[in-house]
C-alpha positions as CSV (number, residue, x, y, z in Angstrom):
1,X,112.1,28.0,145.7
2,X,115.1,26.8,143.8
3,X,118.4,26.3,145.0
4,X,119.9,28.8,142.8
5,X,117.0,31.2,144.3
6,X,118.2,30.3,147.5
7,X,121.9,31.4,147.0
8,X,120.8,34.2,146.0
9,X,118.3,35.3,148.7
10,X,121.4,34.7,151.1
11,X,123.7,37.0,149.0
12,X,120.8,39.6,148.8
13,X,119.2,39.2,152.8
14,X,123.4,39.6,154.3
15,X,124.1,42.5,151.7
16,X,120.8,44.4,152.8
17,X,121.8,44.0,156.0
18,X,125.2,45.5,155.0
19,X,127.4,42.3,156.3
20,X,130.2,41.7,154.9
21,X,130.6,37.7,153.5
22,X,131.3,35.6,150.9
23,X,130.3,31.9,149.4
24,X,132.6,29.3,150.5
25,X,132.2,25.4,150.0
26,X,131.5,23.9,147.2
27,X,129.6,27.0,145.6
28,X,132.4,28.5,145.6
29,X,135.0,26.1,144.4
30,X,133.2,25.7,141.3
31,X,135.1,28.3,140.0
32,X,138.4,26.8,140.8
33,X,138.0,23.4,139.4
34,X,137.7,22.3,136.2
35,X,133.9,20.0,136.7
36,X,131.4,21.8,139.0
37,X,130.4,19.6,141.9
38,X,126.9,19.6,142.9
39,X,125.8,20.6,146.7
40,X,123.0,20.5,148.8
41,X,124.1,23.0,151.2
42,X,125.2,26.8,151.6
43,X,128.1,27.6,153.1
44,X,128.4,31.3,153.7
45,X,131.4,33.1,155.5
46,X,130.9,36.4,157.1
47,X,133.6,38.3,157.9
48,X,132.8,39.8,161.8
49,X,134.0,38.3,164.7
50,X,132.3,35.7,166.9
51,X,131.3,38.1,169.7
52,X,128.9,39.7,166.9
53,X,127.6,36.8,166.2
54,X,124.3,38.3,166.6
55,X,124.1,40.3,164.1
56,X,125.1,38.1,161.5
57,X,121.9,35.9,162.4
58,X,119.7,39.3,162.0
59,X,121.6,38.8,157.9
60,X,120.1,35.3,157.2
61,X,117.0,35.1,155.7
62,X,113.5,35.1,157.1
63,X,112.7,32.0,158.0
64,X,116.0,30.7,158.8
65,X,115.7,28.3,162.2
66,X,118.1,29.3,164.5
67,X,117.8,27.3,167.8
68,X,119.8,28.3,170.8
69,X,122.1,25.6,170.8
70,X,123.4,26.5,166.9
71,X,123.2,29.9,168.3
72,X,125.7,29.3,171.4
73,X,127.8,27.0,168.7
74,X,128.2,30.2,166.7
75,X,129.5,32.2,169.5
76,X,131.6,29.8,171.1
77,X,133.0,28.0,167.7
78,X,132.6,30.4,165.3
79,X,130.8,28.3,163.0
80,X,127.4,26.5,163.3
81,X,125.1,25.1,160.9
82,X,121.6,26.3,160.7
83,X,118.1,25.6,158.5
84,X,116.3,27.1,156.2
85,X,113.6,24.8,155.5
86,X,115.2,21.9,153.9
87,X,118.7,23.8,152.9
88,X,121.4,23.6,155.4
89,X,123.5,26.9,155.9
90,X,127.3,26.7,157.1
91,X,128.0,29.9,158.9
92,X,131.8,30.7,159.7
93,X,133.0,33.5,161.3
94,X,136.2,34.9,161.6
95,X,138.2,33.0,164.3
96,X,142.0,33.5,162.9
97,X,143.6,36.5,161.4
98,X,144.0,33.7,158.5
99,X,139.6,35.0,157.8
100,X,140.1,38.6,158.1
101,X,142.9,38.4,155.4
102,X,140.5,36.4,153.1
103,X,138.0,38.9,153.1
104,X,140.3,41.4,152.0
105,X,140.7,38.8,148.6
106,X,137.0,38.1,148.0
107,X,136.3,38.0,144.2
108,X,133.2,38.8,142.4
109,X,131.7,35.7,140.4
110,X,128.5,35.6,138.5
111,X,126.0,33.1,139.4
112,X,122.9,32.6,137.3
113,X,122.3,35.8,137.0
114,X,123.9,37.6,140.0
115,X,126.9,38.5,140.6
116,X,128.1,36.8,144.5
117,X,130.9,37.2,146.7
118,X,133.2,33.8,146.9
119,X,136.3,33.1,148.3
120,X,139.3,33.6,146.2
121,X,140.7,29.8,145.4
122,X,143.8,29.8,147.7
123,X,141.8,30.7,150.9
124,X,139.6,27.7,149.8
125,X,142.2,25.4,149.3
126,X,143.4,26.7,153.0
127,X,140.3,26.5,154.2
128,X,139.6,22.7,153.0
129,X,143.1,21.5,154.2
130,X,142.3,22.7,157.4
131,X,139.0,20.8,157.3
132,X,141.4,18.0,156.1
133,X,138.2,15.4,155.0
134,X,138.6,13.5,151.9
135,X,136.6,15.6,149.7
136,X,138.0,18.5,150.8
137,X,141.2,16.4,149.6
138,X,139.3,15.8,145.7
139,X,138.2,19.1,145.8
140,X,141.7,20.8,146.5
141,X,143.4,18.2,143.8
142,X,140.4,19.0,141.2
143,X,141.9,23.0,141.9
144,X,145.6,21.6,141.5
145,X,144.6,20.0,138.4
146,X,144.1,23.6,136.8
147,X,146.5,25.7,138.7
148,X,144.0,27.4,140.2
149,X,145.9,28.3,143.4
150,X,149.2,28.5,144.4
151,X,150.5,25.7,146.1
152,X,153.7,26.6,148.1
153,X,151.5,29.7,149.3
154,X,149.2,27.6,150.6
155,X,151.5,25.7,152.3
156,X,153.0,28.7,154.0
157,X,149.9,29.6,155.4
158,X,149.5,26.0,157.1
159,X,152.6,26.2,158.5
160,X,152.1,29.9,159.6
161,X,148.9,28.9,161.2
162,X,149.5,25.6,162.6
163,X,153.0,25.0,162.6
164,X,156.1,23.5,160.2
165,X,154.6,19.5,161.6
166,X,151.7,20.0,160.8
167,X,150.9,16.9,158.1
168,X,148.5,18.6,155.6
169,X,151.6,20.6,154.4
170,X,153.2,17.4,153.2
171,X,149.7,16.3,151.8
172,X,149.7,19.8,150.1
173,X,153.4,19.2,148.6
174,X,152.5,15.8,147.3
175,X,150.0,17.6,145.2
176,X,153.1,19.4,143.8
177,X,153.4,19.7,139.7
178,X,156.6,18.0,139.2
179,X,157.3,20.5,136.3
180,X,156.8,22.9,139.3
181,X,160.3,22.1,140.6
């Protein structure tokens, strides 16, 4: 099965099992920068809290391993990586009201042939600052590079989240336009 067949058997197995989600990662981002960026992996929000954890697992496809340990992670964390086959998927749940709101701005993309649920580009430029690793860094400068987001916005859900300190905002400003004022 192909990778692209694997995207969209996740899209297809969480929408039979009517749960809400939507791509994240770099699946995702391809829409928001201006050179795709190849991945090995599928990250996958879904949009229920971690205390129904269970039945977002019953949404991921047959044969997806999902050992007890990735299984606690999920509950406790909210996130947790699990395996189908050789294809890593990212599960995160909602942990802050900062994932509700972002399902409320999901967009529709096509995707070889299908049209998928992603993140909107701001929540995945919030998303990646919060991850703050260096190619989440490329991947949010690749977005700034085409305007693809809105900057001070993101900013000013960093701050609302994790405070006026906190030093991804300044990392977010340096990324500023300087015709952007």
């Amino acid at each position: 099965m192909s990778f692209a067949d694997r995207i969209r058997r996740v899209h297809a197995s969480l929408a039979e099992a009517d749960i809400p989600h939507a791509f994240g990662g770099a699946i995702a981002v391809n829409w928001c920068t201006p050179q795709a960026r190849v991945t090995n992996d599928i990250d996958i929000n879904i949009f229920i809290s971690p205390e129904h954890a269970e039945s977002a697992l019953v949404g991921l496809p047959a044969g997806t391993e999902i050992t007890e340990e990735a299984r606690q992670r999920l509950l406790r964390d909210g996130q947790a990586r699990f395996w189908w086959e050789t294809v890593p998927i990212d599960v995160f749940l909602n942990t802050t009201e900062f994932h509700v709101a972002a399902a409320s701005r999901v967009e529709t993309r096509e995707f070889e042939g299908a049209m998928l649920p992603c993140l909107a580009c701001g929540d995945i430029a919030v998303f990646k600052a919060f991850f703050d690793r260096g190619k989440d860094w490329m991947d949010i400068e690749a977005m700034t590079s085409i305007g693809s987001f809105d900057i001070d916005a993101a900013m000013a859900e960093i701050e609302h989240l994790l405070g006026p300190d906190d030093p991804r905002i300044a990392k977010l400003a340096a990324l500023r336009n300087p015709d952007d004022g």
